[in-house]
C-alpha positions in Angstrom: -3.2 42.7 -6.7 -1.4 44.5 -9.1 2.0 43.7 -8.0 1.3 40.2 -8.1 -0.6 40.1 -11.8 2.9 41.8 -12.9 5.1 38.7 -11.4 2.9 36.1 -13.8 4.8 36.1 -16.7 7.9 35.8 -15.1 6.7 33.1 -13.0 5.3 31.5 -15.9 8.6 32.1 -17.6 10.4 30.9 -14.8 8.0 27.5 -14.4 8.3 26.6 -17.9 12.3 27.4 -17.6 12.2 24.3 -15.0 10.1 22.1 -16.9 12.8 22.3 -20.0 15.5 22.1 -17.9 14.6 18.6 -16.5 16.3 16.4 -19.2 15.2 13.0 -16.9 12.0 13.7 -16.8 11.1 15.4 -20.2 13.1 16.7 -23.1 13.3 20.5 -23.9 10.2 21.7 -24.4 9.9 25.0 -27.1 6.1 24.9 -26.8 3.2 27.3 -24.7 2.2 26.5 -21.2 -0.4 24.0 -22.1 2.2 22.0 -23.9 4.7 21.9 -21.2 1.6 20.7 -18.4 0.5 17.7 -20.5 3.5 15.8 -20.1 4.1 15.6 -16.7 0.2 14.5 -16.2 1.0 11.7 -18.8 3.7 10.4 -17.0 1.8 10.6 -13.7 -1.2 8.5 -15.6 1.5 6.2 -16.2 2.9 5.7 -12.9 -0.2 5.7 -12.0 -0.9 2.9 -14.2 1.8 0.4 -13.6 1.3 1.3 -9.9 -2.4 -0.2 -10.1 -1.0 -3.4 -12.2 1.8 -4.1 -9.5 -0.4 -3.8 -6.3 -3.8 -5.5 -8.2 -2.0 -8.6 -9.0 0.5 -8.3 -5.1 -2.8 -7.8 -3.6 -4.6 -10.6 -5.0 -1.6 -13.0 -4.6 -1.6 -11.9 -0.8 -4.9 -12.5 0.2 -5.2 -16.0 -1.8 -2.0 -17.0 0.2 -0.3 -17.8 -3.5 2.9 -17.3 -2.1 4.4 -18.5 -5.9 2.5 -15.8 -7.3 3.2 -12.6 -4.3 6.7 -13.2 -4.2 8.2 -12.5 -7.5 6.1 -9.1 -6.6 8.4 -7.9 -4.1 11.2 -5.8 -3.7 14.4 -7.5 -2.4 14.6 -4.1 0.4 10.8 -4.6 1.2 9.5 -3.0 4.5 5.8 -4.7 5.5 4.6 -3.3 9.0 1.5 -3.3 10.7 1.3 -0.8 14.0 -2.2 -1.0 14.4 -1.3 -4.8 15.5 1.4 -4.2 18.2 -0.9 -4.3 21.0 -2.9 -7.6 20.1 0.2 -9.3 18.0 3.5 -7.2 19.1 5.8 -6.0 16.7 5.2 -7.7 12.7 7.6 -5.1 11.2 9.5 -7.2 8.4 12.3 -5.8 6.6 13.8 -7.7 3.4 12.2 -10.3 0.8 13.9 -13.3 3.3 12.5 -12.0 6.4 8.7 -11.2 4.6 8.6 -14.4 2.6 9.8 -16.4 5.8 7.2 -14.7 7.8 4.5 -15.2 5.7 4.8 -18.7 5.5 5.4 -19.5 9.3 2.5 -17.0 10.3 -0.3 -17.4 7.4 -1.2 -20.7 7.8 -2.8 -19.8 11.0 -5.1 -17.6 9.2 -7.8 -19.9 8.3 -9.7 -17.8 5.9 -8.9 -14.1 4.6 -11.5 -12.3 2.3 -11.3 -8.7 1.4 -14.6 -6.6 0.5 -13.1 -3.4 -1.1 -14.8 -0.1 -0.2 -12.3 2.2 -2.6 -8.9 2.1 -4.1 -6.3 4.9 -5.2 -3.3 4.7 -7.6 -1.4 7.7 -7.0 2.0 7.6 -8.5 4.1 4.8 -7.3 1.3 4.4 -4.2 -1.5 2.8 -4.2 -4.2 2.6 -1.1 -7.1 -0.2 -0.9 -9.7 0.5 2.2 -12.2 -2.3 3.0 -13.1 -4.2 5.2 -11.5 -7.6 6.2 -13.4 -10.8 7.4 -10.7 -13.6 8.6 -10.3 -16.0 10.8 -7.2 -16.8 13.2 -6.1 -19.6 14.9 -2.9 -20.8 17.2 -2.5 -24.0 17.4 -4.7 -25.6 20.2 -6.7 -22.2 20.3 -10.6 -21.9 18.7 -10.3 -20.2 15.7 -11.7 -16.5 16.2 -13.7 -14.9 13.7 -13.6 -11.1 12.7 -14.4 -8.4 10.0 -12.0 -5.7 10.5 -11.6 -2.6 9.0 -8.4 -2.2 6.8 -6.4 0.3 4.8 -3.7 -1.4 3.2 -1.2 0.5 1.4 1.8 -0.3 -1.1 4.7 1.4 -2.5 6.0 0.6 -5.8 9.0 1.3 -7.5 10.4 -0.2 -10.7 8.0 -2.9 -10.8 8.1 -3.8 -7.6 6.6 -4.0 -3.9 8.7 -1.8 -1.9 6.6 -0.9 1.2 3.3 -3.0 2.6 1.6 -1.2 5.1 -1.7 -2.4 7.2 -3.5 -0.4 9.8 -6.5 -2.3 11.1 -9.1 -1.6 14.2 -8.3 -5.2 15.9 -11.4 -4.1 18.4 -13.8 -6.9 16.7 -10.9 -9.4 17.0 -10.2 -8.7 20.5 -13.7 -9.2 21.1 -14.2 -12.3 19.3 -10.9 -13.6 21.2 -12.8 -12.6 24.3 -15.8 -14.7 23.7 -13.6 -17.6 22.6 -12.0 -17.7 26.1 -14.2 -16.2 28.5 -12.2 -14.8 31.7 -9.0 -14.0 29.7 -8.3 -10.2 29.8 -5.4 -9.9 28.4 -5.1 -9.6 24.8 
């Protein structure tokens, strides 16, 4: 215990050295330890901050289907995938603004109706998660529309203002059964 209590100021020393010598993230800094702590936890509120701006306003856009509104929210590189959905839906991984923006409007008006009931939300940085549960309703054409509430965490990345990464990972089980009842005798998903 001793040994370790006398490597404290010089890991103190050695921390605050670091913090100073970051010139992109903070200017020198000639002040004591609480000084040099502060403003890395201000710049984190405000990552934070723009983070929960970004995603609130992509989120809201994606579930209303404003596509107008949604894409002007997203990166040009933007990845969306969902691997939860491979088994009932195969692959949805979309990577680019084209390839996302032309997905969402071939696929999404088979969605019939898409509500969202939050449970919680985190803005972490440039992340921010929303878990909740998810009551829609899909239909191919010449298919029954089916009917499901599904849980859902949905996460998104943001970087300089904008959607980079879109994430979904869903428990499909109460679609699959709903696609079950819909047409009886079919198996296979």
């Amino acid at each position: 215990m001793r040994r370790i209590a006398s490597y404290t100021p010089l890991l103190l020393a050695l921390s605050l050295n670091l913090l100073s010598s970051n010139a992109d993230a903070q200017p020198a800094n000639t002040g004591n330890a609480a000084a040099a702590t502060t403003e890395p936890a201000q710049q984190y509120r405000a990552l934070s901050a723009q983070t929960r701006d970004v995603a609130e306003r992509y989120l809201q856009a994606y579930l209303s289907r404003d596509w107008p509104r949604l894409f002007p929210l997203m990166a040009e590189h933007i990845h969306f995938a969902d691997p939860t959905a491979k088994m009932v839906f195969g692959d949805l991984s979309q990577q680019g603004k084209p390839a996302l923006t032309k997905y969402f409007t071939e696929v999404y008006p088979y969605v019939e109706t898409h509500a969202f009931k939050r449970e919680r939300s985190t803005f972490a940085g440039q992340h921010a998660v929303f878990i909740g549960e998810s009551d829609w309703s899909f239909s191919l054409p010449g298919q029954a529309p089916v009917r499901s509430k599904t849980p859902l965490v949905l996460t998104l990345t943001v970087e300089n203002g904008l959607v980079t990464q879109h994430q979904e990972l869903a428990d499909f089980q109460s679609y699959l059964n709903g696609r079950q009842q819909v047409s009886p005798g079919s198996s296979k998903p």
